[in-house]
N, C-alpha and C positions, 0 to 999 in steps of 0.2 A: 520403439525399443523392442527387440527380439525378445523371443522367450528364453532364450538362454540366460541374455544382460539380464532379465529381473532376476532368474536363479541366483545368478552370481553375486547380484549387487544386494539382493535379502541375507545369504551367505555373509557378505563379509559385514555386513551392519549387527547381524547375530554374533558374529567373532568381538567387534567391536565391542560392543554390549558385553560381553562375558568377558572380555579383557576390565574393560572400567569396575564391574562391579567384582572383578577380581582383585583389583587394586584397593578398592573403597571398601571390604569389607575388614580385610585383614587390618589395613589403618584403623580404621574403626577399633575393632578389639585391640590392637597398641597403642590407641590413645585412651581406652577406660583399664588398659592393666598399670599405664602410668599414672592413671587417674588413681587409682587404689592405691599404691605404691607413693601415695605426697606423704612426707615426714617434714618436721620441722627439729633443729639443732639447737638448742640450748643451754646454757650452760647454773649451774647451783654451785652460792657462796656458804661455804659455811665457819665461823669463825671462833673461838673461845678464848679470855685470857689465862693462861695457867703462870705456875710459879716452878721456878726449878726447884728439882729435887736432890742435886749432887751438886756441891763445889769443889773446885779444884783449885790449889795455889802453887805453884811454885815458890817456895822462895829461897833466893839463891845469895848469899852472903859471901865475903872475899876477905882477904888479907896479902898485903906485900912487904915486903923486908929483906933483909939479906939474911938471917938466920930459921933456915928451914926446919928445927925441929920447934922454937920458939912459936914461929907461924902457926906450927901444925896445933901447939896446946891452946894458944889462942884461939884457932877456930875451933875446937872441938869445946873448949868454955864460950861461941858464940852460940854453935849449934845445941848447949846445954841452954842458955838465955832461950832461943825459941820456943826448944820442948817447952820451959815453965809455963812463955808465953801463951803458947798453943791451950796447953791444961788449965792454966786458970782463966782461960777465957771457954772452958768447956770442954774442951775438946778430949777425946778417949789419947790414950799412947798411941794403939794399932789405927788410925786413921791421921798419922804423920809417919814417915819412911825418909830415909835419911839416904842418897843416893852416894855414889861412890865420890873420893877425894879425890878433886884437879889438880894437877901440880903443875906449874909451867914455868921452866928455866930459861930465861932470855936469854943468855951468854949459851946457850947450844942451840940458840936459834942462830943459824948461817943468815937469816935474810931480813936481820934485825937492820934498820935504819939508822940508830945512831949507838952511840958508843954508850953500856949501860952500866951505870954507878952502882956498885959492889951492894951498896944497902937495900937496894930495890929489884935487887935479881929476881926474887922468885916469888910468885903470886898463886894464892892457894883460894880454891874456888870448892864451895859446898854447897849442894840445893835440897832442900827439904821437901817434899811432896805431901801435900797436907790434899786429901779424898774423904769428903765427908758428907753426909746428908745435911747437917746443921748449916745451913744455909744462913740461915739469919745471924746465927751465932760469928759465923766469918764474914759477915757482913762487918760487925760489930770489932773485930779483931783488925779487918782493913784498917780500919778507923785509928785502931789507938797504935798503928806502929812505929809511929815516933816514940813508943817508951824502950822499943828495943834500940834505937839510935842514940837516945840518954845511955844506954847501958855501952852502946861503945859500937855495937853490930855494924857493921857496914855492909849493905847491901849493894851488889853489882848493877851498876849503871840503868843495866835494860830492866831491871826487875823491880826499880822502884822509880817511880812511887808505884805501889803493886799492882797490878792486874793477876784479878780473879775470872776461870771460866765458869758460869753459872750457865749450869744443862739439864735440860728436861728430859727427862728417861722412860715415861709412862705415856709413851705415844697410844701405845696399843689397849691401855685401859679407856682412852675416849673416842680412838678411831671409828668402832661401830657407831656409835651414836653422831658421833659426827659427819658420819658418809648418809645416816638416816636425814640430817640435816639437810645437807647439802641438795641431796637426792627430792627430797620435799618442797625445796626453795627449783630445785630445776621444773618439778612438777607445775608448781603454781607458773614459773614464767613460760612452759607449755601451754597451760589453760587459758593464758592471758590472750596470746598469741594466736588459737583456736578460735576464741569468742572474736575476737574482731577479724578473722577470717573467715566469718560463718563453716566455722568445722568444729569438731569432736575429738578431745586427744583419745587414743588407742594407745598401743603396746607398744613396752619398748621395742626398738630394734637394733640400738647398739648402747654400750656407755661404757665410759672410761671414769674412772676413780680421780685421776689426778695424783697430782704429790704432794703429799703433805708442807705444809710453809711454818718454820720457825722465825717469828720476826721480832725486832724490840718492840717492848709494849708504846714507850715514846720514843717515837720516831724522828728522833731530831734528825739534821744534816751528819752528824759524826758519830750518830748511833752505831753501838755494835751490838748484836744479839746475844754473843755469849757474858760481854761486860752486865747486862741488866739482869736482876732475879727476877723479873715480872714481863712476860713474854705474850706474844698474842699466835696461835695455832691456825690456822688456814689452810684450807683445802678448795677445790675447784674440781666440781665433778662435769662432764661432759658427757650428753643424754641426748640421742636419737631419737624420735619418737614415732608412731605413724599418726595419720591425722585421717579422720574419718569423713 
């Protein structure tokens, strides 16, 4: 071999060599910045049962007949039977409101179906709006409204037998404590996660709060949330961590 071919062939084996360990260092340092950068995802349940604090009822009473001023004292002597109802079952005046009077004349309905009998023309619709804290108290009034139906009241079809919406309105008086929860329970299933990975939880890096959940507290098949006064609160908070 000339002395040139050694020059050359030392040359590119020193190229060579500083090529590789140009490759192999850089990796190196991107595989210990990803090494620093391991987090783990977790998620914190946190749960409570509350009670609503506002009920809500509609209730909407009817009359039909053929003599429209007659209707009209009838219903205004139904929507007198409720008020009582309402009061002696507790209730203040100002948390019952009496919504405006329906009138509806079949004979100037163009797109009536059949031909309508003079007595039964006109049907007169009134709904009472009953907004209260006393929860329990309209609980107690759902109950006994078969005494307004002895008195004569007739209630419109959809509105009875009644449905009450029962809502809870004091999110924000347990949210902090409840995000403290949630946030605690995310913690511990990080440390859990940590020890049998041989690591160390570290700082957060990301979290999400989640949405608050209104749910029935029994949860049948045909449960509805706002039908029950006894509810369960839930939240789901979602927590990045890094891991050491």
């Amino acid at each position: 071999m000339t002395e040139d071919n050694k020059v050359r062939l030392a040359g590119a084996a020193a190229l060579a060599l500083g090529l590789a360990a140009a490759g192999y260092f850089p990796g190196r340092y991107f595989y210990k910045a990803k090494a620093l950068e391991r987090t783990v995802t977790v998620k914190g349940l946190a749960e409570r049962e509350v009670k609503a604090d506002i009920a809500v009822w509609n209730i909407k009473f009817i009359r039909s007949g053929g003599n429209l001023e007659s209707l009209r004292t009838k219903l205004l002597a139904d929507q007198k039977a409720v008020n009582k109802f309402l009061s002696d079952g507790g209730l203040e005046p100002g948390e019952a409101h009496a919504g405006r009077l329906e009138t509806n004349d079949l004979l100037a309905n163009p797109y009536r179906s059949e031909r309508v009998a003079s007595e039964n023309r006109y049907i007169l619709k009134l709904t009472v709006t009953v907004r209260t804290p006393k929860v329990d108290a309209i609980e107690k009034l759902v109950g006994r409204t078969e005494e307004l139906l002895k008195q004569g009241v007739l209630f419109e079809g959809e509105s009875y037998p009644p449905a009450v919406s029962y809502l809870f309105t004091r999110l924000n008086e347990v949210k902090p404590q409840m995000l403290k929860e949630a946030t605690a329970n995310a913690l511990q299933a990080a440390e859990e996660f940590a020890r049998n990975s041989g690591a160390r939880v570290g700082k957060i890096k990301s979290a999400s709060q989640g949405q608050f959940t209104v749910l029935p507290l029994y949860q049948t098949p045909d449960a509805q949330e706002a039908q029950q006064k006894e509810k369960t609160l839930r939240v789901v908070s979602t927590l990045e961590y890094y891991l050491k």
